[in-house]
C-alpha positions as CSV (number, residue, x, y, z in Angstrom):
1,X,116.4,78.9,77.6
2,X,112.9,78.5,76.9
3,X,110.6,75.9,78.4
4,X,109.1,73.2,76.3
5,X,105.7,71.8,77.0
6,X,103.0,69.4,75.5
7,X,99.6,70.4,75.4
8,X,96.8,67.3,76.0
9,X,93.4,68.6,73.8
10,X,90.3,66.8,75.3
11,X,88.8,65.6,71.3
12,X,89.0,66.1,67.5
13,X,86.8,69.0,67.4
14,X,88.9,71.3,69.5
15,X,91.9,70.3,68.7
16,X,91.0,71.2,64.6
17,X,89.9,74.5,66.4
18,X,93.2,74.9,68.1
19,X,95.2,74.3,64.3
20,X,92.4,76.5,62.8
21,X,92.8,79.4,64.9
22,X,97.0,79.0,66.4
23,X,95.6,78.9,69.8
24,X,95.6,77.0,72.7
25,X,92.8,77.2,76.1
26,X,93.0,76.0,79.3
27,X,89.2,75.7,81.3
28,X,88.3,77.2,84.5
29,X,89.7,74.8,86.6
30,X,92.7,75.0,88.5
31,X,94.9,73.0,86.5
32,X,93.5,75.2,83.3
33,X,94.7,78.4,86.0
34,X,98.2,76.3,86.2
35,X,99.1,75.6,83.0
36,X,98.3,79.3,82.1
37,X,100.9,80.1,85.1
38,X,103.2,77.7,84.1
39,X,103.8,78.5,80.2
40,X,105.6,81.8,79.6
41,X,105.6,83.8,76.4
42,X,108.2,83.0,74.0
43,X,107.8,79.1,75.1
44,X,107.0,76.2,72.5
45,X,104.2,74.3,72.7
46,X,103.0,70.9,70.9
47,X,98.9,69.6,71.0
48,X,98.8,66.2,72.3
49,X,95.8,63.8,71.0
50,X,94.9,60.3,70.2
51,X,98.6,59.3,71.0
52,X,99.6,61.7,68.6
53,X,101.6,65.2,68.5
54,X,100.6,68.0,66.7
55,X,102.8,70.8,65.1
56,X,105.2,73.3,67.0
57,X,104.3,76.4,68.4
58,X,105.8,79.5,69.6
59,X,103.7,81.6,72.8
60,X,103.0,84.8,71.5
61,X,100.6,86.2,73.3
62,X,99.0,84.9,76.7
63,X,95.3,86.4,78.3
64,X,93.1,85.4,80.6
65,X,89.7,86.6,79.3
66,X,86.9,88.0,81.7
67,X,83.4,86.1,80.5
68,X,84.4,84.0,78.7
69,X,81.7,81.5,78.8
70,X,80.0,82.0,75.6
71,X,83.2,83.3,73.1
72,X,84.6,81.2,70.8
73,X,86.2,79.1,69.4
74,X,85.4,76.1,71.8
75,X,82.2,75.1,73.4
76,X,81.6,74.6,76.9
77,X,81.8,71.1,78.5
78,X,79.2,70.4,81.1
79,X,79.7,66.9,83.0
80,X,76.6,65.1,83.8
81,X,77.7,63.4,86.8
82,X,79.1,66.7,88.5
83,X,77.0,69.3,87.2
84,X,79.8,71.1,86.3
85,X,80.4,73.1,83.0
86,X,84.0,74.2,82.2
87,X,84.9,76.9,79.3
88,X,88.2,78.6,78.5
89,X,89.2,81.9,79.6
90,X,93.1,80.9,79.6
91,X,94.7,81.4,76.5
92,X,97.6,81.2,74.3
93,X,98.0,82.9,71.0
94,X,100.7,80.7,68.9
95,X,102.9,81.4,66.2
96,X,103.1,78.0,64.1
97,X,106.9,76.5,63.5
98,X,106.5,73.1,62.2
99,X,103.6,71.0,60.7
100,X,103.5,67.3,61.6
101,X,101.4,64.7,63.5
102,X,103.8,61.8,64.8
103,X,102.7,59.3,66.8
104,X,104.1,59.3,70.0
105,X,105.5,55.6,70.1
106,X,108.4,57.4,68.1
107,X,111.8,56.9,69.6
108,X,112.1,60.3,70.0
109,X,109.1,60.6,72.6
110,X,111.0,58.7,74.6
111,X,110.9,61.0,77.3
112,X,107.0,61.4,77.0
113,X,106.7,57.9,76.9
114,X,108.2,57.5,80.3
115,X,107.0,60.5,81.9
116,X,103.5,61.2,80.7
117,X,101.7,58.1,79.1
118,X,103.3,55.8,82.4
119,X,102.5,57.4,85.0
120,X,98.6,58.6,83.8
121,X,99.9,62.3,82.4
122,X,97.4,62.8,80.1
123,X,95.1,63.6,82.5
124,X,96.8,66.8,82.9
125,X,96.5,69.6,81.3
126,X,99.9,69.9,80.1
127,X,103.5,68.5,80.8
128,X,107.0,69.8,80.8
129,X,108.9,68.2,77.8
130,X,113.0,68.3,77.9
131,X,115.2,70.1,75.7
132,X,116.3,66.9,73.2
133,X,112.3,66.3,72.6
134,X,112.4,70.2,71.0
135,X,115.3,69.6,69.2
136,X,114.0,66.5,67.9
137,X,110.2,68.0,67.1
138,X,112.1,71.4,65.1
139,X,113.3,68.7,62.9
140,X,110.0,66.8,62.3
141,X,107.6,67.5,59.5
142,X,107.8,70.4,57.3
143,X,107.8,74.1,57.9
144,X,104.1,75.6,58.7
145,X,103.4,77.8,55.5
146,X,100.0,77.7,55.5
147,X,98.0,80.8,57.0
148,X,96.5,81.2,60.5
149,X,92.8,82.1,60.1
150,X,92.1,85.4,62.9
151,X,89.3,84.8,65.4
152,X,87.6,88.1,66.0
153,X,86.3,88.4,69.5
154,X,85.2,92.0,69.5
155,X,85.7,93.9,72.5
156,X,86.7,92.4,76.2
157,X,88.3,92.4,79.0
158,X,91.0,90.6,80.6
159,X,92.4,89.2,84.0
160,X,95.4,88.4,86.2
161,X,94.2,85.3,87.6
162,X,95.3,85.7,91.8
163,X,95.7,82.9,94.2
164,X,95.0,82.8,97.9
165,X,95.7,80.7,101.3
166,X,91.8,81.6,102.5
167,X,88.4,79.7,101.7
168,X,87.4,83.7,99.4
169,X,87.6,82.1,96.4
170,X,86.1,83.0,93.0
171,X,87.2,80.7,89.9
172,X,88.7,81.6,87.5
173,X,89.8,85.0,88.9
174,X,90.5,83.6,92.5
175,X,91.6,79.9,93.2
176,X,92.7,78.7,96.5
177,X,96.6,78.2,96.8
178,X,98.2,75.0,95.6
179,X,101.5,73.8,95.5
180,X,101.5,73.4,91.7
181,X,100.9,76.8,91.3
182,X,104.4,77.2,94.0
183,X,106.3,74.9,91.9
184,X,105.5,76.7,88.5
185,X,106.5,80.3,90.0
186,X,109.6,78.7,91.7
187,X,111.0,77.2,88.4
188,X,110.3,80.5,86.4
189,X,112.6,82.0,89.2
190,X,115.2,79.8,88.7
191,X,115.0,79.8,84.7
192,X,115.6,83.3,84.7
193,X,118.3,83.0,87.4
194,X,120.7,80.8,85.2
195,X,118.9,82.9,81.8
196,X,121.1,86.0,83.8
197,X,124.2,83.8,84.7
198,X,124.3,82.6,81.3
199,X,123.9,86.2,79.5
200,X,126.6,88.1,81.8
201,X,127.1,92.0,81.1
202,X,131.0,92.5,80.1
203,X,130.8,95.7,79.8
């Protein structure tokens, strides 16, 4: 069974990007390191913005991309009061499923209703929708006919983004341990646990 998650897009600009180009980037923070962790090929994926959702995905493709401070397609962010400037080396190429943008007061939002706009969620870089919410998106909208426009990077290189317990750190290819990261490798265990009890071998 694949996981189902909503993806919150910080403005307009970047979220047109995102439709443009069927992709979706997570900065060089930790929680950008966690989503990346925490959504799996072959996952669906729905852009969340201005109270609204956007479209349905399918994970392709994932990369963590070395450098990636100046390549496109979305600017950096540099916050005045920290100093700090975050880009996006985690990223998701998408294959588009269905075309919509429903306002999530919908009935069937329910669940992100409760779970994400209640308890401050869309401060997040992503959350973990349930089953009936896919079920219910498949069916929104139309198909997605139109086509994907290719963003040409030219050559780089990519990363496996590592975790560790001491203070060596070295964002985004090194990030100290956190339990978020423990909880998305523990539920990936488990998924494919009952994935292999579900699918037994008769032969």
């Amino acid at each position: 069974m694949r996981s189902y998650f909503f993806v919150a897009v910080s403005n307009q600009e970047n979220l047109d990007l995102c439709k443009k180009y069927a992709l979706a980037g997570f900065n060089n923070s930790i929680n950008g390191a966690w989503a990346f962790c925490d959504i799996d090929v072959g996952d669906y994926v729905t852009f969340i913005y201005g109270a609204k959702a956007h479209n349905l995905y399918e994970v392709k493709k994932k990369e963590a991309i070395l450098n990636a401070e100046n390549l496109p397609p979305w600017k950096p962010i540099t916050f005045k009061e920290s100093g700090r400037t975050y880009y996006f080396p985690f990223r998701l190429n998408l294959k588009p499923i269905r075309k919509f943008e429903e306002s999530l007061v919908r009935t069937e939002f329910a669940y992100i209703a409760e779970n994400l706009l209640l308890r401050g969620g869309y401060r997040k870089t992503h959350f973990q929708a349930d089953q009936t919410t896919l079920q219910n998106v498949s069916e929104m909208g139309k198909v997605y006919e139109e086509k994907v426009k290719e963003l040409k990077l030219g050559e780089y290189q990519t990363f496996e983004p590592k975790f560790t317990r001491s203070k060596d750190i070295n964002p985004p290819e090194i990030f100290g341990f956190r339990e978020v990261i423990l909880q998305a490798l523990l539920r990936k265990y488990i998924t494919k646990k009952f994935e292999g009890i579900s699918k037994p071998d008769w032969n």
